[in-house]
N, C-alpha and C positions, 0 to 999 in steps of 0.2 A: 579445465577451469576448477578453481577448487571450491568445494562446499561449504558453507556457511549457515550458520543455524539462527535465527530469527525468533521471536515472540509475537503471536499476534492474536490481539482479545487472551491473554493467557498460555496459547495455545502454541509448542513450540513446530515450525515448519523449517524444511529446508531451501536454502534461496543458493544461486552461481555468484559465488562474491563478485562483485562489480557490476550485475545486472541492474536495471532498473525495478524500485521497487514495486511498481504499479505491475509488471509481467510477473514476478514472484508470488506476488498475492492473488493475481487471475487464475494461473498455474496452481494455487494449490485453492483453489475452488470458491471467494473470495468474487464474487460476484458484484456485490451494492461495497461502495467505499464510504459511502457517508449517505444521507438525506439534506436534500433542500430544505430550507424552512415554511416551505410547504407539505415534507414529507414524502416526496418524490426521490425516487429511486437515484443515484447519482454515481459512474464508475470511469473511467478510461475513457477518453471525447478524443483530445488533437493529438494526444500521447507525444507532444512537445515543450509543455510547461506555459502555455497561452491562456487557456482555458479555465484553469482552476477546480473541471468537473473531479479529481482525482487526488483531492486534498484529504487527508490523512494524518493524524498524531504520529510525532514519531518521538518516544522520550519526552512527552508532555507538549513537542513543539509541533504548530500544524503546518506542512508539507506538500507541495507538489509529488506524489508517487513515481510519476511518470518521468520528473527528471532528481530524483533521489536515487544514490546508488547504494544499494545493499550492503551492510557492513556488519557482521558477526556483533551478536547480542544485541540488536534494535530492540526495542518493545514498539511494536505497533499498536492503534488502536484501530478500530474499522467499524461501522454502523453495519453490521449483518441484518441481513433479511432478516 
């Protein structure tokens, strides 16, 4: 599978082109995806696109991770611990 290089928070990681973006970002250690707005921790829930827990900036626009597939030069954004 070929590799593909990503931005996320700045920071460039390597992802399996065509993976889903929400496993690329777990894998490279990408824990918290975002905060509720209560400030609860929020990552990876149905990893089907249902749910919503796994919503992410991708290129300004906000995204299901979990059913976004990885594409050479994303800029991601992520709420880091």
């Amino acid at each position: 599978m070929k590799t593909v290089r990503i931005r996320v928070n700045g920071r460039e990681i390597e992802a399996r082109g065509g993976e889903m973006l929400a496993g690329a970002l777990l894998r490279a250690g990408f824990k918290v995806l975002r905060r509720s707005p209560t400030g609860a921790p929020r990552s990876l829930f149905c990893g089907m696109g249902t749910c919503f827990e796994c919503l992410v900036k991708v290129n300004g626009q906000w995204v299901r991770s979990c059913i976004t597939p990885v594409r050479e030069g994303m800029e991601v954004e992520v709420e880091e611990d």
